[in-house]
FIKOLZA-1660 file (N, C-alpha, C; in steps of 0.1 Angstrom, whole numbers, plus 5000, padded with zeros to 4 digits):
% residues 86
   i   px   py   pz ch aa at
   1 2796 1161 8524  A  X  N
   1 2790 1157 8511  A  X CA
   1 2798 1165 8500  A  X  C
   2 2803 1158 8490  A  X  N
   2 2808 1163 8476  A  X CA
   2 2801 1171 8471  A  X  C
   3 2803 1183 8462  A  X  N
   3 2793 1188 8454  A  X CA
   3 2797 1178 8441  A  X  C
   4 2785 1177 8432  A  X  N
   4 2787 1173 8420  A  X CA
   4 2801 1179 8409  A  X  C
   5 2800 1190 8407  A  X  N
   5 2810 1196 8402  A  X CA
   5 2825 1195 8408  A  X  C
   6 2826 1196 8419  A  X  N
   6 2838 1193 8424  A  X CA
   6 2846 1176 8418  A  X  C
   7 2836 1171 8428  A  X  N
   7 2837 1151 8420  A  X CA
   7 2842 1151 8411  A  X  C
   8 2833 1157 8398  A  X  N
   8 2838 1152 8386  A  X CA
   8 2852 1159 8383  A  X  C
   9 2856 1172 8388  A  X  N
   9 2866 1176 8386  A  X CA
   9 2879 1168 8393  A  X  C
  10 2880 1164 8408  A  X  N
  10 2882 1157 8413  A  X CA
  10 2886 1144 8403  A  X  C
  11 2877 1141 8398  A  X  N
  11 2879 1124 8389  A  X CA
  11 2888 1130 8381  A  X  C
  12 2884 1135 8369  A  X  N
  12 2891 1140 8359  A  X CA
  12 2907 1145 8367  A  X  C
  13 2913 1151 8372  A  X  N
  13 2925 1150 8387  A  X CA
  13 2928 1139 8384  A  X  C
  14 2929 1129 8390  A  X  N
  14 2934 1115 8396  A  X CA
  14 2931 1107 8383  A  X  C
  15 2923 1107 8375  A  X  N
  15 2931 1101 8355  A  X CA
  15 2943 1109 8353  A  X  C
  16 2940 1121 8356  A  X  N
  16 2956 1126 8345  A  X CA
  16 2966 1122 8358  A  X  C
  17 2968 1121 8371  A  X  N
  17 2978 1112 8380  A  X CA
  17 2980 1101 8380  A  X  C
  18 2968 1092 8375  A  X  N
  18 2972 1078 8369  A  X CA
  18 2975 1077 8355  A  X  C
  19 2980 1083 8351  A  X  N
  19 2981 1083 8337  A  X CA
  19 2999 1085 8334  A  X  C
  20 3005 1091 8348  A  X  N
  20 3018 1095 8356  A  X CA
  20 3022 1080 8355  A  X  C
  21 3037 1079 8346  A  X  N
  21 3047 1070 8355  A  X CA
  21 3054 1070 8369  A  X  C
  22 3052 1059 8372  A  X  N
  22 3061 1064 8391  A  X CA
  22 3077 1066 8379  A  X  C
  23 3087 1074 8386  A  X  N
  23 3083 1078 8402  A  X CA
  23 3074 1096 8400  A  X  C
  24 3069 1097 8392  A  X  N
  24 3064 1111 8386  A  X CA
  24 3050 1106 8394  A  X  C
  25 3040 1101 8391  A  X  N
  25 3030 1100 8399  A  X CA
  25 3032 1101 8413  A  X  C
  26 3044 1096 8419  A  X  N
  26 3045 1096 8434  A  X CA
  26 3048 1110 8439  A  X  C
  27 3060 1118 8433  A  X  N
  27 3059 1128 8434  A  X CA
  27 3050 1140 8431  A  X  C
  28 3044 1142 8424  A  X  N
  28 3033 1147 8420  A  X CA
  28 3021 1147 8429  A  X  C
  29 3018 1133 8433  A  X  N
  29 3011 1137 8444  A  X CA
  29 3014 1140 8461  A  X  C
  30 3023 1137 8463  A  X  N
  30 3033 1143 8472  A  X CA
  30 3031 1160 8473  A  X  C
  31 3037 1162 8466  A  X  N
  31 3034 1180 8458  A  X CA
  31 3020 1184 8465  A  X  C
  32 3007 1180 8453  A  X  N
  32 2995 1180 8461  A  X CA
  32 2994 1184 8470  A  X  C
  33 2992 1171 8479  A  X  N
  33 2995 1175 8493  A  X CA
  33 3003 1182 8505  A  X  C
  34 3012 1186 8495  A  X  N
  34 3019 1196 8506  A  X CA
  34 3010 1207 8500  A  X  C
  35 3012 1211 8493  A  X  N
  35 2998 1222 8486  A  X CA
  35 2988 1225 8495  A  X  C
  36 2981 1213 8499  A  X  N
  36 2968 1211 8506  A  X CA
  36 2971 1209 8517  A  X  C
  37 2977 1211 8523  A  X  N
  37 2982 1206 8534  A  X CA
  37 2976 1197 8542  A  X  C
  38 2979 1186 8538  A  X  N
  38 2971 1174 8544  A  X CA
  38 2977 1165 8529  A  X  C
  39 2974 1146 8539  A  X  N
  39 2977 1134 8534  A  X CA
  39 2959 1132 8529  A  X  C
  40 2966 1126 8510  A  X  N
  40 2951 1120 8505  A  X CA
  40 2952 1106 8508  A  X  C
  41 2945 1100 8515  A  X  N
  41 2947 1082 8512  A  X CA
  41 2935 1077 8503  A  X  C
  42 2924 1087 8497  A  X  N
  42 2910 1083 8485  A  X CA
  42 2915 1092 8478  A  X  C
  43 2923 1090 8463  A  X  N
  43 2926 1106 8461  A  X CA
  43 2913 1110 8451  A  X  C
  44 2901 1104 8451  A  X  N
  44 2894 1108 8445  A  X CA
  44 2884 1116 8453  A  X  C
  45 2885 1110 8468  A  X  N
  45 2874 1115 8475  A  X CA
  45 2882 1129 8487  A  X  C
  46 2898 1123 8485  A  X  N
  46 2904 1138 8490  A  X CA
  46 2908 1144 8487  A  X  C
  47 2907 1147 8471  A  X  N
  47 2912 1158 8462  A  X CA
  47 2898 1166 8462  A  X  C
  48 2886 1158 8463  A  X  N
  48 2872 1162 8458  A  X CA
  48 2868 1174 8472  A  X  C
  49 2869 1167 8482  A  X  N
  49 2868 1172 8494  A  X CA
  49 2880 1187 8497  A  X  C
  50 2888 1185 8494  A  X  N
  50 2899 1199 8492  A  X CA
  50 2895 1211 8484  A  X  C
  51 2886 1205 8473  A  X  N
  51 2885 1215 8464  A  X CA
  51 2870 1222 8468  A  X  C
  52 2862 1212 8472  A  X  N
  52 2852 1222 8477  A  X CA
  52 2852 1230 8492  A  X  C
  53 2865 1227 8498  A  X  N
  53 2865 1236 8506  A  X CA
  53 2870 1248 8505  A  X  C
  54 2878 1248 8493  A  X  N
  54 2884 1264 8488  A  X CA
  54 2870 1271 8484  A  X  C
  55 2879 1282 8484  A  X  N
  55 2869 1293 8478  A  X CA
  55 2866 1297 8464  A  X  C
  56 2859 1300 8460  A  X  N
  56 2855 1297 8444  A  X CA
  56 2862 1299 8439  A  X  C
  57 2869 1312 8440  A  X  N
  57 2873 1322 8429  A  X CA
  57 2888 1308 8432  A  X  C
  58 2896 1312 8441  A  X  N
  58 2911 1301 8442  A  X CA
  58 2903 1284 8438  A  X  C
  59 2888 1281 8441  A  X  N
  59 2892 1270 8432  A  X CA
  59 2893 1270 8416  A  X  C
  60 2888 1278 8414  A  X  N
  60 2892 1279 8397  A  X CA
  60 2900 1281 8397  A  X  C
  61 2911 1289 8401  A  X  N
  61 2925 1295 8401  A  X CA
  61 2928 1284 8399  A  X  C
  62 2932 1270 8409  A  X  N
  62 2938 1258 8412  A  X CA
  62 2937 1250 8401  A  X  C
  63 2921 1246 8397  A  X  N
  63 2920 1243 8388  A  X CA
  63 2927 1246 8378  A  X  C
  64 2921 1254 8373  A  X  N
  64 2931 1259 8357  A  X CA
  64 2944 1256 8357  A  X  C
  65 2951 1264 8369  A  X  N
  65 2966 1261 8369  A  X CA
  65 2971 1246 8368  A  X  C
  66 2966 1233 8379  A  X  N
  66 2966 1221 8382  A  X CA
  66 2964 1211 8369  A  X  C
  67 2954 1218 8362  A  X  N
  67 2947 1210 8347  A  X CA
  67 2961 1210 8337  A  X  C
  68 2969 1224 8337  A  X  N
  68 2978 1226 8328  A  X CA
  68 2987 1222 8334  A  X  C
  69 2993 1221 8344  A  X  N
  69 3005 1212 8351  A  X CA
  69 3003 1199 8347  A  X  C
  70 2995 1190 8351  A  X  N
  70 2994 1178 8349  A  X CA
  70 2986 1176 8329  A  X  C
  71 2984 1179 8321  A  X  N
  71 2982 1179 8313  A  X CA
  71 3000 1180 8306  A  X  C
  72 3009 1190 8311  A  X  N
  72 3022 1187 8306  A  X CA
  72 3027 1177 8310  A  X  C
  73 3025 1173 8324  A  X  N
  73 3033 1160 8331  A  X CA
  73 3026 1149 8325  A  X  C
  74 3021 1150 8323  A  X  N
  74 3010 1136 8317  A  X CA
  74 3020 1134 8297  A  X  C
  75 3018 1144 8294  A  X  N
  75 3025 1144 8280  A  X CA
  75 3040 1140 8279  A  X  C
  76 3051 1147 8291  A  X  N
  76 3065 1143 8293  A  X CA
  76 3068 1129 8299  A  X  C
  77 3057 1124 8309  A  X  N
  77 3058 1117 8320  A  X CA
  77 3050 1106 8321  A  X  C
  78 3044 1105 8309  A  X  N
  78 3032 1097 8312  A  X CA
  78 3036 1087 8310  A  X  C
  79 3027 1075 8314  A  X  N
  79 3028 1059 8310  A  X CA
  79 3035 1057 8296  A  X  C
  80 3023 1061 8288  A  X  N
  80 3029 1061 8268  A  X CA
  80 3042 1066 8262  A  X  C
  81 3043 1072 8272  A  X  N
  81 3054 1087 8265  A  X CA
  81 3071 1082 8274  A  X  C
  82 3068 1070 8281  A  X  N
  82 3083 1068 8290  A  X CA
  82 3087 1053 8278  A  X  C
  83 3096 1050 8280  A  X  N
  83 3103 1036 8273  A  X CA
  83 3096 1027 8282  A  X  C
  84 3098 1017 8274  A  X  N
  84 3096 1000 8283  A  X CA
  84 3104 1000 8293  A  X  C
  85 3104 1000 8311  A  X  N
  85 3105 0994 8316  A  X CA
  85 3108 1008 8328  A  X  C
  86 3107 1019 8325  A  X  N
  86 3110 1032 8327  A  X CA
  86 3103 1041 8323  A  X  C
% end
């Protein structure tokens, strides 16, 4: 079972990875996963499940760090931010 707080952190995750142009979304979650060591195939429900298995203190670590990575990749990389067709 998810904790509530995880989930939602979790969701908020996987908007700013959809929000990724391929091929930056693909790698990116690629990345992830090697991180976690393990394949997500729900990445809402296996980013959610990773994070409550860490330990508190490294999940906030992860967090904060993860939020600001993808908060720049989202701004360089994102859907809006790439040309038409690229």
């Amino acid at each position: 079972m998810l904790k509530a707080a995880s989930l939602t952190t979790a969701e908020a995750l996987v908007e700013r990875l959809e929000l990724l142009s391929e091929p930056y979304r693909g790698n990116t979650i690629a990345w992830i996963e090697r991180c976690a060591a393990r394949t997500f195939t729900d990445l809402d429900q296996d980013i959610g499940q990773f994070l409550d298995e860490l330990n508190p203190d490294l999940r906030d670590e992860y967090l904060l760090n993860m939020t600001m990575i993808l908060n720049d990749a989202v701004k360089y990389f994102g859907v809006a931010s790439c040309p038409a067709g690229g």
